[in-house]
Residue frames as qw, qx, qy, qz and C-alpha x, y, z in Angstrom:
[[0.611, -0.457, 0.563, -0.317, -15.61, 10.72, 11.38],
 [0.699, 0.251, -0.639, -0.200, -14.22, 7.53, 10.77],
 [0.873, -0.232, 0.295, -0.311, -14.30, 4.09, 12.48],
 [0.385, 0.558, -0.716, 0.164, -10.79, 2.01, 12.75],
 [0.958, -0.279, -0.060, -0.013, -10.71, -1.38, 13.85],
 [0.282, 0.654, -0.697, 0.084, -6.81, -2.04, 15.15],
 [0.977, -0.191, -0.090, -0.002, -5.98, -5.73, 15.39],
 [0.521, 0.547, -0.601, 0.262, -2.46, -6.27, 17.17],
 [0.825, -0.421, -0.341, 0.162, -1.26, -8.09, 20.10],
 [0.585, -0.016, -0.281, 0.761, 1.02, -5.73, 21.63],
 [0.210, -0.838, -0.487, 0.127, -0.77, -3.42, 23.94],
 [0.316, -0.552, 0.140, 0.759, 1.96, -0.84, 23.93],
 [0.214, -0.147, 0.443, 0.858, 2.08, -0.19, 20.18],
 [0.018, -0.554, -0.765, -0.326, -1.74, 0.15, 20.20],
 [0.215, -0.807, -0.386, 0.391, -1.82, 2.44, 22.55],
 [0.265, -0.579, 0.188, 0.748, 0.79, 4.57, 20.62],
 [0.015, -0.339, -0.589, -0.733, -1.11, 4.15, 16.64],
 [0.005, -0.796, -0.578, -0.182, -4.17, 5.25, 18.70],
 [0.461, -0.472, -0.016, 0.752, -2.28, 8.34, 19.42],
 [0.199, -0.172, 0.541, 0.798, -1.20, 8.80, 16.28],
 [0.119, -0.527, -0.670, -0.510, -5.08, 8.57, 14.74],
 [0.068, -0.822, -0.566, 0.023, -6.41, 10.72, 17.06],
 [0.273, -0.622, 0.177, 0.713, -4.06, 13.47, 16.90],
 [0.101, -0.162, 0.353, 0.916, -4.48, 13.55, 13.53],
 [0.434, -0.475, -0.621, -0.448, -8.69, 12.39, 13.22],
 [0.153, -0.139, 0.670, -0.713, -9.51, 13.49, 16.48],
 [0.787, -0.008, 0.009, -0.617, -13.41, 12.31, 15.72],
 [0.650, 0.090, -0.729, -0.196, -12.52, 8.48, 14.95],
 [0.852, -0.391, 0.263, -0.229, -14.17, 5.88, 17.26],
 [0.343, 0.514, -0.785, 0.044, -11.33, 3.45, 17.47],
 [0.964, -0.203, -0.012, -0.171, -11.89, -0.79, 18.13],
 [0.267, 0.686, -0.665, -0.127, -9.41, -2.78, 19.16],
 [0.974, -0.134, 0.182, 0.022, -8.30, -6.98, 19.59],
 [0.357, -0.662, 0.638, 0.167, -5.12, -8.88, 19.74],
 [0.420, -0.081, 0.882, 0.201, -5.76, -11.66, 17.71],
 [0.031, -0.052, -0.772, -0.632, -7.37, -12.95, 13.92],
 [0.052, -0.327, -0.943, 0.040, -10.44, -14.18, 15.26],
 [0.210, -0.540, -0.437, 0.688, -11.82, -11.35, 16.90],
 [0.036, -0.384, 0.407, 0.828, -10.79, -9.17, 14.14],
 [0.049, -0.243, -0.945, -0.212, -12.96, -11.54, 12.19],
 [0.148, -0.518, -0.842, 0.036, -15.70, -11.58, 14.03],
 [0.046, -0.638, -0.159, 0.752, -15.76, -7.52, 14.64],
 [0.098, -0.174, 0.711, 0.674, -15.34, -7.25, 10.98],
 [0.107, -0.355, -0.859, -0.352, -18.24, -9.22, 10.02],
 [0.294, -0.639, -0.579, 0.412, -20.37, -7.20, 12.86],
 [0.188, -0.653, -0.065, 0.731, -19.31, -3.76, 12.40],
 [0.567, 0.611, 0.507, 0.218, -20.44, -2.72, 8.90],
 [0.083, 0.992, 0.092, -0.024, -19.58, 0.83, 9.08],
 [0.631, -0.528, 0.186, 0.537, -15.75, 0.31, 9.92],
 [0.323, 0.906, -0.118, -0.246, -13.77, 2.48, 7.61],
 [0.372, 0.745, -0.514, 0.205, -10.34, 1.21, 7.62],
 [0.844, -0.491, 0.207, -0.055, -8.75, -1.99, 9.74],
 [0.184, 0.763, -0.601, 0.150, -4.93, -1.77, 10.76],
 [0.981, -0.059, -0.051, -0.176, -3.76, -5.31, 10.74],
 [0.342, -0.695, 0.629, 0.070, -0.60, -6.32, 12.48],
 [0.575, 0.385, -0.705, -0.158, 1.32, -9.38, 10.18],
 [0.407, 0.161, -0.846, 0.305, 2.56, -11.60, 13.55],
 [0.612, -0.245, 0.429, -0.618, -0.73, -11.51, 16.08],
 [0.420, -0.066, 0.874, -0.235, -2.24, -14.75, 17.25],
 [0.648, 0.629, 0.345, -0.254, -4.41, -16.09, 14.00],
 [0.344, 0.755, -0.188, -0.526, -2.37, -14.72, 11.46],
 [0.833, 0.111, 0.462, 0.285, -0.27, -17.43, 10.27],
 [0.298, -0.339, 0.334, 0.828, 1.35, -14.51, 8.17],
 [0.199, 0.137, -0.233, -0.942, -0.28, -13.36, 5.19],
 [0.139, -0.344, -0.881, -0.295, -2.86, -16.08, 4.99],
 [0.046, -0.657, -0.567, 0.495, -4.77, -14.01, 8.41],
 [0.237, 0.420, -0.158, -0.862, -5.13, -10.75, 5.47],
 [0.162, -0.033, -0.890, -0.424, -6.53, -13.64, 3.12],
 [0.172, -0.475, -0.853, 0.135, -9.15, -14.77, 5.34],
 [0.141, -0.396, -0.200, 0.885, -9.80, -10.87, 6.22],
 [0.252, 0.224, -0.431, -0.837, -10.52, -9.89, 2.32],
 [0.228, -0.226, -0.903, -0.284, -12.26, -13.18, 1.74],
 [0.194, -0.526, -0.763, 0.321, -14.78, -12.55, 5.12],
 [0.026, -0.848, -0.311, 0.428, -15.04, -8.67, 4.64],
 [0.654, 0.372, 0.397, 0.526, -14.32, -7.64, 0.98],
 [0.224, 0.790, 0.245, 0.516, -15.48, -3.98, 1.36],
 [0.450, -0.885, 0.057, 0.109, -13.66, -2.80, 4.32],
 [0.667, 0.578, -0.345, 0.319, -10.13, -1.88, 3.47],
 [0.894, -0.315, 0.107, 0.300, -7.07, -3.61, 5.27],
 [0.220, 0.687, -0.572, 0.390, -3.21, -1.69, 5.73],
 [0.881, -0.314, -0.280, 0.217, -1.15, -4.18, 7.39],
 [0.033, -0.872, 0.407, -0.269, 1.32, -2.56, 9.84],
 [0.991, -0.030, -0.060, 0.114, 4.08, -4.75, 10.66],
 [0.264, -0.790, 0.471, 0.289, 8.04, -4.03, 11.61],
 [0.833, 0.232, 0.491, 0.103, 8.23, -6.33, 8.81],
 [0.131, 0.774, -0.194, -0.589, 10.44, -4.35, 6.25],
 [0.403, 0.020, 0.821, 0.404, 11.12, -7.19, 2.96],
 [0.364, 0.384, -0.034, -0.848, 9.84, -5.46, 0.28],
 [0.407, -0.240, -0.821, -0.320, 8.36, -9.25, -1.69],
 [0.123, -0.396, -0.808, 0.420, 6.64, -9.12, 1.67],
 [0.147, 0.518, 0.145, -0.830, 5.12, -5.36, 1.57],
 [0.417, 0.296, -0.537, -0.671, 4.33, -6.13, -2.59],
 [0.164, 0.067, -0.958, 0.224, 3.10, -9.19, -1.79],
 [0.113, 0.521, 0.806, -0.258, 0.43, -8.58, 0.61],
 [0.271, 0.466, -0.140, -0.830, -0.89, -5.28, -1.82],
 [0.334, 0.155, -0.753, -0.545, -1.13, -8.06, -4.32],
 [0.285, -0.211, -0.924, -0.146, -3.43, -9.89, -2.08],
 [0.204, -0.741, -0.608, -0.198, -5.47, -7.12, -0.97],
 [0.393, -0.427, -0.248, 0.775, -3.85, -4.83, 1.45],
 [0.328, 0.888, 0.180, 0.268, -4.63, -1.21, 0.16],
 [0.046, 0.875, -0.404, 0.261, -1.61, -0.24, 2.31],
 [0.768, -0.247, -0.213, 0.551, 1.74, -1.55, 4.73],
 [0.115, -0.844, 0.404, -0.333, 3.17, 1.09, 7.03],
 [0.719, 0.171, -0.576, 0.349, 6.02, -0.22, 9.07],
 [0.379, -0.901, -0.128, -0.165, 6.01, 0.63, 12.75],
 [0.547, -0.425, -0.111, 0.712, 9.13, 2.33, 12.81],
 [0.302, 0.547, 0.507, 0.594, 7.48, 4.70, 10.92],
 [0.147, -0.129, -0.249, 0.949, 7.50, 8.19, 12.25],
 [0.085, 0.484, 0.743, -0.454, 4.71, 9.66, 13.50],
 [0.498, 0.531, -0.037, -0.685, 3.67, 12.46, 10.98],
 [0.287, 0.288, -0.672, -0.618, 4.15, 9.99, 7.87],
 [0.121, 0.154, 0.943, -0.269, 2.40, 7.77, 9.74],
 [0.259, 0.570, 0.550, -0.553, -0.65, 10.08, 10.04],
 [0.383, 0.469, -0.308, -0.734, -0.32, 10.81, 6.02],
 [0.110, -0.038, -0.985, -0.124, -0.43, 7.05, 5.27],
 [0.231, 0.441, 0.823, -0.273, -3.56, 6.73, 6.86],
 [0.346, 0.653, 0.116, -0.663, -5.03, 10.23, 5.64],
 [0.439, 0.412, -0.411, -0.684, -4.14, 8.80, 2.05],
 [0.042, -0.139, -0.967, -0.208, -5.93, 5.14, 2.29],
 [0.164, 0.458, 0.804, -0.341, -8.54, 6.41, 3.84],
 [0.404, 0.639, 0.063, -0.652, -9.40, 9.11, 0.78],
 [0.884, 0.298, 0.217, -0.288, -9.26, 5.73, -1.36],
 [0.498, 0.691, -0.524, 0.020, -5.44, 5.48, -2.26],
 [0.974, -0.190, -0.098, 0.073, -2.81, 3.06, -1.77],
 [0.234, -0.895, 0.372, -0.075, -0.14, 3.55, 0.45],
 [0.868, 0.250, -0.199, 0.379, 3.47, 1.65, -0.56],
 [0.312, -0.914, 0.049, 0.255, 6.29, 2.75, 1.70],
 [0.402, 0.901, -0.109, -0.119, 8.80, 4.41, -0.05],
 [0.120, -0.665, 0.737, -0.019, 12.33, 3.94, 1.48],
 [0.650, 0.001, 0.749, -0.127, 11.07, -0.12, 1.20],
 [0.728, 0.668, 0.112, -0.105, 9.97, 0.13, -2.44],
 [0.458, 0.834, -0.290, 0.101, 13.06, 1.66, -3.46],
 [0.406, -0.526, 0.745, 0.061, 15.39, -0.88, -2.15],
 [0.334, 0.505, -0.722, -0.335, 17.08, -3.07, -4.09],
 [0.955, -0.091, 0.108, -0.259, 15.91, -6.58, -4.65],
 [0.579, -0.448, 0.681, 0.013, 17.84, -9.68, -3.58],
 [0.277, 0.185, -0.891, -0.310, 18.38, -12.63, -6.33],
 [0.151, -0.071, 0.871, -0.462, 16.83, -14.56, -3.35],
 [0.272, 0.497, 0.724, -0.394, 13.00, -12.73, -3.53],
 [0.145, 0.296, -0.523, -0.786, 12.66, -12.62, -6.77],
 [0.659, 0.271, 0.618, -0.332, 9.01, -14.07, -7.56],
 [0.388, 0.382, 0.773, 0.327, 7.41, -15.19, -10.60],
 [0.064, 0.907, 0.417, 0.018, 4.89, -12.31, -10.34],
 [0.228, -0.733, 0.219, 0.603, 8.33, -9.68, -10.71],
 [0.738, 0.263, 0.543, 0.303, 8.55, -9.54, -14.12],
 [0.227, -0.498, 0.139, 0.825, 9.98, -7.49, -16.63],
 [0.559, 0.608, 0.416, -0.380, 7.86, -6.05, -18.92],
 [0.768, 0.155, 0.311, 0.538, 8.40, -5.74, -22.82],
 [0.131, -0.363, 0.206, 0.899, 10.42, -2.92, -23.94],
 [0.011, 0.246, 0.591, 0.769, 7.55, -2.58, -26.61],
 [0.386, -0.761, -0.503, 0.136, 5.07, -1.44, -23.97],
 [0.489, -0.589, -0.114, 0.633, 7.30, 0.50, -22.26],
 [0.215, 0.252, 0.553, 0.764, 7.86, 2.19, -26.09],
 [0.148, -0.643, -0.533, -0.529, 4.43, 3.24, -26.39],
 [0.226, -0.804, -0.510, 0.205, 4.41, 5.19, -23.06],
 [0.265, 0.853, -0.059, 0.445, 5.32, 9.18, -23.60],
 [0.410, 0.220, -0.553, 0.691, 8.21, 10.31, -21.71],
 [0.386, -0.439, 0.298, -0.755, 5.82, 12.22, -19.17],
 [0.944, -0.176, -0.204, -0.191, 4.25, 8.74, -18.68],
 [0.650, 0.328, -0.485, 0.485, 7.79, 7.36, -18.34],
 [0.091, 0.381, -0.512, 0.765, 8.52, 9.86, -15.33],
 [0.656, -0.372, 0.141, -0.642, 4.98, 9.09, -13.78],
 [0.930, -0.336, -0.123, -0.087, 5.54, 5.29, -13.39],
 [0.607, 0.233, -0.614, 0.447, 9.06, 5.57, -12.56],
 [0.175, -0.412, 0.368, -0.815, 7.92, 7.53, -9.27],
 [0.836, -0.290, 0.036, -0.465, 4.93, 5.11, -8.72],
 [0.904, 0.072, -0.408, 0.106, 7.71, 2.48, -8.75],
 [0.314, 0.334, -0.512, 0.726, 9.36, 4.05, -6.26],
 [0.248, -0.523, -0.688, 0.438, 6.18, 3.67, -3.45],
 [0.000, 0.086, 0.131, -0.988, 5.35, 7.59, -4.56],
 [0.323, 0.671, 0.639, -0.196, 1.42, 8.74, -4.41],
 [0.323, 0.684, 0.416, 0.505, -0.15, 10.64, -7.23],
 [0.256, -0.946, -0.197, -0.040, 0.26, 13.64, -4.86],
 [0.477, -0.755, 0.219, 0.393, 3.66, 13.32, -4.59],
 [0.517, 0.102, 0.525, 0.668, 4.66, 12.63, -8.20],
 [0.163, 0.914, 0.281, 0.244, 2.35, 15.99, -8.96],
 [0.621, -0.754, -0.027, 0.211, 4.47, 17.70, -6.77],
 [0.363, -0.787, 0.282, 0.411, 7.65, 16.66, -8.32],
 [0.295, 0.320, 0.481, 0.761, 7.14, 16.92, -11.78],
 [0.057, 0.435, 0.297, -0.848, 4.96, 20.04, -11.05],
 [0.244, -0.237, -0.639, -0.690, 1.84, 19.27, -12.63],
 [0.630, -0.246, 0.162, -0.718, -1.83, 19.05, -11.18],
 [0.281, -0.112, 0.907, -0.292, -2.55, 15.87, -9.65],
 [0.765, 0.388, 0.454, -0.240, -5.55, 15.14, -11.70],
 [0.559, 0.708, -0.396, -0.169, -3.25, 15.17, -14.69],
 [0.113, -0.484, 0.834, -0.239, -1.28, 12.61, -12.69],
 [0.533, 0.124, 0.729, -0.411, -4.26, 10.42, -12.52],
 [0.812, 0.537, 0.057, -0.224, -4.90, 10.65, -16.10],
 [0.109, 0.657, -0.746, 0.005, -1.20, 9.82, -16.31],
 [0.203, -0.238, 0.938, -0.150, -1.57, 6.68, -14.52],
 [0.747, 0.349, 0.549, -0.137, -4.95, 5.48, -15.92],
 [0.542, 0.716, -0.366, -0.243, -3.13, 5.81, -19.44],
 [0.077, -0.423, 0.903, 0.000, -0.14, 3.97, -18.09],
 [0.522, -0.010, 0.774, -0.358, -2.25, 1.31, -16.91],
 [0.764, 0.432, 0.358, -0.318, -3.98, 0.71, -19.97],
 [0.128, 0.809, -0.559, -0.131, -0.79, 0.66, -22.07],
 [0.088, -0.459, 0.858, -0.212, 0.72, -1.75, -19.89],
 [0.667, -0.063, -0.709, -0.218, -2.26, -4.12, -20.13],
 [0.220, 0.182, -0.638, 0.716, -2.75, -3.35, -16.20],
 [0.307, -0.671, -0.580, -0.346, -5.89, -4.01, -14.14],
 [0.616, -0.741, -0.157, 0.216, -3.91, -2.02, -11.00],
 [0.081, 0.897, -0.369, 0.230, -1.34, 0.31, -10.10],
 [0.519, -0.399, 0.752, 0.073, 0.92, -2.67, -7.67],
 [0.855, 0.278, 0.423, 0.113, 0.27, -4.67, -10.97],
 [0.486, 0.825, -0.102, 0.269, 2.23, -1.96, -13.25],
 [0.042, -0.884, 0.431, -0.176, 4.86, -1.70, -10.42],
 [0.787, -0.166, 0.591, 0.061, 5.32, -5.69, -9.90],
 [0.765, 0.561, 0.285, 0.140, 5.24, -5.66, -13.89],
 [0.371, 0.913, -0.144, 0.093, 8.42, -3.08, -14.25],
 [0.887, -0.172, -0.143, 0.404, 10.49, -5.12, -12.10],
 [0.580, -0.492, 0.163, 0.629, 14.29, -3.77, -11.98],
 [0.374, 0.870, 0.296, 0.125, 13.58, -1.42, -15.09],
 [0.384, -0.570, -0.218, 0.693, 16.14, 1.02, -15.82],
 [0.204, 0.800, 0.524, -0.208, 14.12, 3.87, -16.53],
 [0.184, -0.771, 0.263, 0.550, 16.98, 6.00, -17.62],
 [0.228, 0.073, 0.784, 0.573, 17.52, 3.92, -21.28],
 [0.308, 0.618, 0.715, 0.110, 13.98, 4.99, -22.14],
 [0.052, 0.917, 0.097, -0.383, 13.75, 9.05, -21.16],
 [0.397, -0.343, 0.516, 0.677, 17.23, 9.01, -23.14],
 [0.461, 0.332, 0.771, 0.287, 15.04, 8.72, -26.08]]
């Protein structure tokens, strides 16, 4: 049983994510509020919550600063912002400042209900079709950087294939999948990578490979 706070101001598209979570958690107690404050102030109150779905544009939010104030007031409750937002500096962005996920709500209703099913068994959910779009000149940040090709060296080609997938918004479940290996061999994949790469995170190795192309290394 879990315990989901949903903060959004649009009464329709709550009514239709609590759908979606109980159809696929049919036990979860589910809270809900329209605005920052609230969210807040449930937050701080509600120790037990499991998992609070935070809308980018409600009343409070001031955009990513209302996930700031979120992490800062309630560090151990993890935060997935859902937003029709679809800018992927935006989606990489808030991960870097705490999010453990961003679904988009034109997201379709089963991938929806795997997103959740894979923050809430402690992973981090990047959507895919958003990752793997191309970045503008525009939202390029500081924090995109390209890493050195002497890093990148020292991982093994299986490594190679494992973060080119995680750069692409895939979970360790799906990059077992499609290199057809065991998923805890994936995980020692990616805590290798990570230590390689001088990484204290998995959105830090995928902010840190920037516009890579991954295809000059495997050649090798």
């Amino acid at each position: 049983m879990y315990n989901i706070l949903i903060a959004d101001d649009h009464p329709l598209f709550r009514e239709a994510i609590c759908s979606v979570i109980r159809g696929g958690f049919p036990d979860c107690e589910l809270v809900e509020t329209d605005n920052l404050d609230n969210a807040l102030a449930i937050a701080l109150e509600r120790d037990d919550l499991d998992l609070i779905l935070l809308d980018l544009n409600m009343p409070g939010m001031q955009g990513l600063n209302g996930l700031m104030s979120i992490r800062n007031e309630a560090p151990t409750i993890p935060v997935v912002i859902v937003s029709a937002e679809q800018d992927k500096h935006i989606v990489l962005q808030a991960i870097t400042y705490g999010a453990v996920g961003f679904i988009t709500k034109s997201t379709p209703r089963e991938q929806m209900t795997a997103a959740l099913e894979q923050v809430l068994q402690g992973n981090v959910y990047l959507p895919a079709e958003i990752i793997r779009a191309e970045k503008s000149a525009s939202v390029r940040t500081p924090r995109e950087t390209t890493i050195s090709p002497e890093l990148l060296q020292a991982l093994t080609r299986r490594q190679l294939l494992v973060l080119e997938r995680m750069a692409k918004g895939e979970s360790n479940k799906q990059i077992a999948y499609a290199l057809d290996i065991a998923e805890t061999t994936v995980k020692a994949h990616v805590s290798a990578i990570l230590r390689k790469l001088n990484a204290t995170n998995r959105v830090q190795a995928i902010l840190s490979v920037g516009d890579i192309d991954f295809s000059t290394y495997l050649r090798r």
